[in-house]
N, C-alpha and C positions, 0 to 999 in steps of 0.2 A: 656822626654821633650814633647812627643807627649801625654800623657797621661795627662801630667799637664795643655796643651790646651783646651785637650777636657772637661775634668772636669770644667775649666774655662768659657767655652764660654754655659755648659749645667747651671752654678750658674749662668751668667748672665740672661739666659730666664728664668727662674724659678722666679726671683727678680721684673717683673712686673706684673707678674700675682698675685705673694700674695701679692702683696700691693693693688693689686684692690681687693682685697677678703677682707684685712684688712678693707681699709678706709671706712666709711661707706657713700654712697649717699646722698644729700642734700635733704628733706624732700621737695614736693612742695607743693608752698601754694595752699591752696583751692579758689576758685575765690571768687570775694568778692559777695555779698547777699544785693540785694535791698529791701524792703517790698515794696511789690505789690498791689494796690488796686484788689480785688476778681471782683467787681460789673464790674468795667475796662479791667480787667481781658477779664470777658465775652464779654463785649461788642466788643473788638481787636479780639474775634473769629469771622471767620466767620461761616454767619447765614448758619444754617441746611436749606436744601431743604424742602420745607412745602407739606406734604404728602396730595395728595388731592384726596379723594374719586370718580372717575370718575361716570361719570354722574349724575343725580339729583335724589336724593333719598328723600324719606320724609315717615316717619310710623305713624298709627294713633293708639295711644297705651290704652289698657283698656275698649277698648265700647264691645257693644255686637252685634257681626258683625253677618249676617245676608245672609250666604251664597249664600242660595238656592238650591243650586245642593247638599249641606250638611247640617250637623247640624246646629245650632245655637250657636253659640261658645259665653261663657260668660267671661266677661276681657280679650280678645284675641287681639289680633295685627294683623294689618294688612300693609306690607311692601311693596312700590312700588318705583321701580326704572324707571327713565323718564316716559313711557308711560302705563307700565305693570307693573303685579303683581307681586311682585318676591315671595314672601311667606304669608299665612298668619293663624295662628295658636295661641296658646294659649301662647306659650315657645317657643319666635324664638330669634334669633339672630340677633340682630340691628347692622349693620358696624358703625364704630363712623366716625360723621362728618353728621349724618344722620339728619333731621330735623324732628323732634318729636313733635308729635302734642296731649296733654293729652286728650284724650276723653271718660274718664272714667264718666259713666253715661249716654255715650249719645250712640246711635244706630246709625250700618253701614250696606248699604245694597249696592245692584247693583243699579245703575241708573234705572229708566223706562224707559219701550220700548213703544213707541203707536207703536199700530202695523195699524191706522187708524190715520191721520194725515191732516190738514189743516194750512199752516202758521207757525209754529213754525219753519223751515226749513229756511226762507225768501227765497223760491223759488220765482222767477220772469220769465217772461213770460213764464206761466205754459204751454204751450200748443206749446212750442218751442220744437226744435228738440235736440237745445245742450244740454249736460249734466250737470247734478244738479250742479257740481262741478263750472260750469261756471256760474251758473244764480245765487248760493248760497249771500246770502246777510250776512256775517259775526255779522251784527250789527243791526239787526233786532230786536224792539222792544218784537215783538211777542215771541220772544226767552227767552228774559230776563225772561218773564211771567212765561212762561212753566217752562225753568231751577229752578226760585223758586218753583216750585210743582213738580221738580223731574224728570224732563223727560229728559232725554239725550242721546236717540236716536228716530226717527221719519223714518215712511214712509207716502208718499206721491206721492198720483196717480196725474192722470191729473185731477183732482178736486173731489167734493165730494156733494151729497145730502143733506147740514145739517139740513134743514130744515123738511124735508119730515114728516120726524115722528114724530112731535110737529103737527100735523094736520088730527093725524090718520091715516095715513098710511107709511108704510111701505118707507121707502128711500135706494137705495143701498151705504153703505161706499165706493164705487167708482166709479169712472166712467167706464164703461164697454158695451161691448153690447154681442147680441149673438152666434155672428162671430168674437168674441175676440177683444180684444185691448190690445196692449204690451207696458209699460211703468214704470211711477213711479221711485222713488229714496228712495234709504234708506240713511238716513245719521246724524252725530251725531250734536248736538246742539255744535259746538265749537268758543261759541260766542266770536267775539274780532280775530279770526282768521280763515284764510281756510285751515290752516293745519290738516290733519288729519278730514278732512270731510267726504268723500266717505265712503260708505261700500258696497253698492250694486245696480248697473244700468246698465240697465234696472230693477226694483225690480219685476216685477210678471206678467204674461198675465190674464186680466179681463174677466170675461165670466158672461152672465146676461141670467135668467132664460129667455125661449121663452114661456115657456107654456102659459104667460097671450096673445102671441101678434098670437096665433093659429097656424094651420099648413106648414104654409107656413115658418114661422121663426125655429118653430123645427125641418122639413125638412135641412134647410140653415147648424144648429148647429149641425147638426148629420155629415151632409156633409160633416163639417170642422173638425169632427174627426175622420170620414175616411179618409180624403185627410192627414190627419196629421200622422194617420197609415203607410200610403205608404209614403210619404217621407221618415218616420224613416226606413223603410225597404229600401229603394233607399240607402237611404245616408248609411247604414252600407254596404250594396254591395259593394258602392263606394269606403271605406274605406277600406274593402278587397283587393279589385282590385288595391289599391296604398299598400298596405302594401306588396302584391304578386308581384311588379314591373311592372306596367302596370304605365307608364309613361301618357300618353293619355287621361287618364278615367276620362269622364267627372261627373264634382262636378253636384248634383241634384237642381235645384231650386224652389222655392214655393216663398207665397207670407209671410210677416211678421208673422202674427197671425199662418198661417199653422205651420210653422218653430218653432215657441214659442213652440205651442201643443207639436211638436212630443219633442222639449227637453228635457218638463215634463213628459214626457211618459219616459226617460231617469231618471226624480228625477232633473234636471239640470236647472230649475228653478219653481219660484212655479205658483201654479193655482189658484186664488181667485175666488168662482163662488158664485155669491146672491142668495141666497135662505133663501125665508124667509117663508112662510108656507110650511104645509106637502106635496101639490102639486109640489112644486119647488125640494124641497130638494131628494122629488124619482127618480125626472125625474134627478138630477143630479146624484147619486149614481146610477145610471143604466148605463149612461153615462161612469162616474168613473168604474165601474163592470165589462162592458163592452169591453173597451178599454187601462185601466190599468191605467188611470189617478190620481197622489194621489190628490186630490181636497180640497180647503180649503173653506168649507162653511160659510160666514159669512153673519150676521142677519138673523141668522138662529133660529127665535123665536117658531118654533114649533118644534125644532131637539128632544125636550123630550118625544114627541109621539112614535114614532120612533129610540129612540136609539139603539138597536143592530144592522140594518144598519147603522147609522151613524158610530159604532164603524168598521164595516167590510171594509167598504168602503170610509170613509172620512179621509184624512191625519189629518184635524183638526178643531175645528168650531168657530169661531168670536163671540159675545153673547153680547148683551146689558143686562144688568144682572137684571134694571128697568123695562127694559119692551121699548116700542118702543114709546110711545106717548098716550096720549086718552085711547082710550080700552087696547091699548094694554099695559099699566100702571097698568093693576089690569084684574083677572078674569072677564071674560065677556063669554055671550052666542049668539051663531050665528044661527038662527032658521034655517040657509039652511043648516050647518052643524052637523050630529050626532056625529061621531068621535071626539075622544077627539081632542081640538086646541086652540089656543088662547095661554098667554103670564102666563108663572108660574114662581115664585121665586125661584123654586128650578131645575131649568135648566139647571144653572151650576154643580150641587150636580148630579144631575143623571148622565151628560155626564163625572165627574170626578170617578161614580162609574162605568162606565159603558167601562174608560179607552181609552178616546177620549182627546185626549190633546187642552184644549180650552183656549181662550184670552178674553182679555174684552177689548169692545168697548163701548165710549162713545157716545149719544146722538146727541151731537153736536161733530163734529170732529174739529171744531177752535177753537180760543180763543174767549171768549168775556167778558163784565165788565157788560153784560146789557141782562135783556129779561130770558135768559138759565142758570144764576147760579146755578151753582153746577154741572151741565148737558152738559158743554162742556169741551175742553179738560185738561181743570185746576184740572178738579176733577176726570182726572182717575184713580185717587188711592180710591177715594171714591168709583166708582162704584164695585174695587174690594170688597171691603170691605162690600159693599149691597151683595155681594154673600155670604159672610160668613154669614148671616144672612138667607139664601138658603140653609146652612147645609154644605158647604166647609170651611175648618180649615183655618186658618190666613195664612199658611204658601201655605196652596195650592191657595188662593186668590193671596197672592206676588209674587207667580213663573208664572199667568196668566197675570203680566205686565210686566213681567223682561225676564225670561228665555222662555217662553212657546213662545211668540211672536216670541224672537229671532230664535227660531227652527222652526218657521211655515216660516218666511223669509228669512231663511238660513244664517242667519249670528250669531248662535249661538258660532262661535268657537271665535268668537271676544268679545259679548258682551252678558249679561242676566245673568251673575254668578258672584263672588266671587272665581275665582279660580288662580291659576300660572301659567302664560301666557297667561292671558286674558287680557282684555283692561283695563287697570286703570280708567273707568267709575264708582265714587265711592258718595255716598250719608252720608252725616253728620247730626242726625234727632236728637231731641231731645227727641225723644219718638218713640216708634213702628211705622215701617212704616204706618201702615194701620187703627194710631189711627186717629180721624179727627181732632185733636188738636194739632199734629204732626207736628214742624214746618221745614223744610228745612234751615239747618244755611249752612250749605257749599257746593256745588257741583263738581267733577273733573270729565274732561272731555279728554281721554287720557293722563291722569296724569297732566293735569293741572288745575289749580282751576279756572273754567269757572263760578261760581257764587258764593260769598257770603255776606249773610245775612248782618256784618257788615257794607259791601260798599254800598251796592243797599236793603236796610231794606224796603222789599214790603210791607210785614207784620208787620212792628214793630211797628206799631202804635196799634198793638192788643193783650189786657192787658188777661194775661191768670195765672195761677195759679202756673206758674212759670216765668211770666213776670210780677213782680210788677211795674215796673216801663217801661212802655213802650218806645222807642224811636222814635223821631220823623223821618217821613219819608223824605226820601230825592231822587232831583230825578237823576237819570241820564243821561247820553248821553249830549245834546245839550240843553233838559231842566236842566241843571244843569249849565249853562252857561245864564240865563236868569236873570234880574234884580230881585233883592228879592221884595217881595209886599209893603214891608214898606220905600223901595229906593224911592226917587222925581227924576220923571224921566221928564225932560225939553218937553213942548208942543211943537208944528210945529211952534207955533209964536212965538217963545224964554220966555213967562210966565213960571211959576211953578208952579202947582197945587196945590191945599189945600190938605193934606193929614189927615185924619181925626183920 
């Protein structure tokens, strides 16, 4: 009996399990399928994050850029992000998103440097104590001038001789005397704003020949470059004395000009000394010799007499490449003097063989529309270009307004090259810089486009062999807000005038 239980109750569990093995599961259905518009589709996605290139990039693709510091690179690119260079070579790599500017046929170079400057700056109350950066005038006519002929950086003393040498004689590019003077401003044409103006101020201490004014002034100048000796010897004692922990040790004083000297005597700023015949230029390399001064002689029209001191002794030399005025505009002979002197074309060619790093200086250091064309500072791409005809090659003519400058004022790390990590100060030419036909179509000024042709057309009214078609000029600033000539503009008595 117990057996026929158990067999019973083990057929009953067995009896649901195969009928679930038997029966088979009801299929489920698949959910039903709408057709979906695709375009709708996308549109219910939401939108991707838009990937944005930080900061402001723009490449000028295909010209033939015009280093300086290097080759001459042909169909090369050059890449700048916001303010500086980020690469620029033949085969770079452009980020996308980048603003691409075709300039294939046209030439790129660095900005010019005047290393001799009136005005272009809008410096105001020149003779003020604040700094350029306050007196700078953003919107200064003089600028616009300049920027169309390439310059986009300037120095600027506390004024300048322009005159002088249109009358035969001799003028110094600064103001200076012979017990020094410390001032000037370097800084870049950043018209329309004052960002990114400054580069260097105080720029230079001014030192002027004594020998014409006799003993008594070259005594004064000798004086102040002994006195300028001992301080640097004070002040490095001093410095001692606090780096050894002498809490106490009094800082050494002098008066402006001494202090300048001895910091040049350090290289820690530079020295502009006038010298313009061979008299001036010995007394000042004896000077310089003497004392350790690197000196930068400029109007220095007879340094080719003399060049292997120039070369031992001069940090570097300034050069009107014409000549200075009157005689001094072409060979001439001085009955009082035997030794060779007077003004030669190839002045700059000998100081380049002779491995004296020189600049060029124009005639007139301002701007003007009248009297000095060609001879003021519009045209110091010209007078580079009058020295290649001196016997210096194009490219050593271009590094005497770009780079050469910037190294005599010390602010070569910033500006005068073409290279990555310099200042995006960049020039868009339609032809070699240093041809005279050579127009300026665009300029950037710390990476921004501080001039072009298109907006402010200085020059377009002038029909050239690659301008058939001239465009008419137009003007800017406030003249460009001014009634057109052919508008009827109402009399004081309410009439209307005949306009003919």
């Amino acid at each position: 009996m117990r057996t026929a239980l158990v067999l019973l109750a083990a057929l009953l569990a067995w009896m649901p399990l195969h009928a679930q093995g038997d029966v088979p599961k009801p299929e489920a259905k698949p959910p039903e399928t709408k057709a979906v518009d695709a375009k709708a589709a996308d549109a219910a996605k939401p939108a991707a994050p838009e990937t944005k290139l930080p900061g402001k990039w723009f490449a000028l693709k295909g010209a033939t850029i015009h280093t300086v510091s290097g080759p001459v690179l042909q169909g090369a690119t050059i890449l700048v992000k916001d303010s500086k260079i980020v690469d620029v070579g033949q085969e770079i790599n452009i980020p996308a998103g980048t603003e691409v500017i075709d300039a294939t046929g046209k030439h790129v170079c660095p900005g010019f440097v005047a290393i001799a400057a009136k005005g272009p700056l809008g410096l105001r109350n020149a003779s003020g104590k604040e700094k350029g950066e306050h007196r700078f005038d953003p919107f200064a006519d003089f600028m616009v001038l300049a920027l169309a002929n390439g310059i986009t950086t300037a120095h600027e003393s506390g004024g300048m001789a322009d005159f002088a040498g249109l009358f035969g004689f001799s003028g110094s590019a600064f103001t200076g005397s012979h017990t020094g003077v410390l001032g000037g401003t370097v800084g870049k044409l950043t018209h329309g704003t004052v960002e990114g103006f400054a580069l260097r101020e105080p720029a230079a201490l001014y030192l002027n020949s004594p020998v014409p004014q006799g003993g008594g002034a070259i005594a004064e100048q000798r004086d102040l470059f002994e006195r300028a000796k001992k301080h640097r010897a004070a002040r490095k004692a001093w410095l001692k004395e606090l780096a050894g922990g002498k809490k106490d040790a009094q800082e050494p004083k002098t008066d402006e000009a001494c202090t300048a000297l001895a910091e040049a005597m350090d290289g820690d700023i530079p020295v502009f000394y006038y010298a313009d015949n061979r008299r001036h230029i010995e007394h000042a390399l004896g000077l310089a010799a003497e004392f350790g001064v690197p000196v930068v002689l400029h109007t220095a029209q007879e340094a080719w007499t003399i060049p292997a001191e120039v070369g031992r002794h001069a940090r570097g030399v300034v050069l009107l490449p014409r000549g200075l005025g009157v005689r001094g505009t072409r060979p001439y002979t001085d009955p009082n003097v035997s030794a060779p002197h007077g003004w030669r074309i190839d002045n700059p060619a000998i100081m380049q063989r002779t491995g004296v790093p020189w600049a060029v200086l124009t005639l007139n250091t301002g701007i003007t529309t009248t009297l000095l064309g060609g001879r003021d500072l519009m045209g110091l791409h010209l007078e580079a270009a009058f020295a290649v005809r001196g016997g210096v090659t194009d490219a050593e003519a271009l590094r005497a307004i770009t780079l050469t400058p910037a190294e005599l004022l010390q602010v070569s790390d910033r500006v005068g090259s073409l290279e990555v990590g310099k200042d995006a100060d960049l020039l868009l030419l339609d032809r070699e810089p240093l041809d005279y036909r050579a127009f300026v179509e665009k300029a950037w000024v710390n990476g921004r486009l501080a001039y072009d042709e298109e907006v402010t057309p200085l020059y377009g009214h002038i029909q050239t062999d690659r301008r058939q078609a001239p465009r008419k000029w137009k003007p800017w600033g406030i003249w460009g807000e001014l009634p057109d000539q052919k508008e009827v503009v109402p009399l004081p008595d309410g009439s209307t005038p005949a306009v003919k």
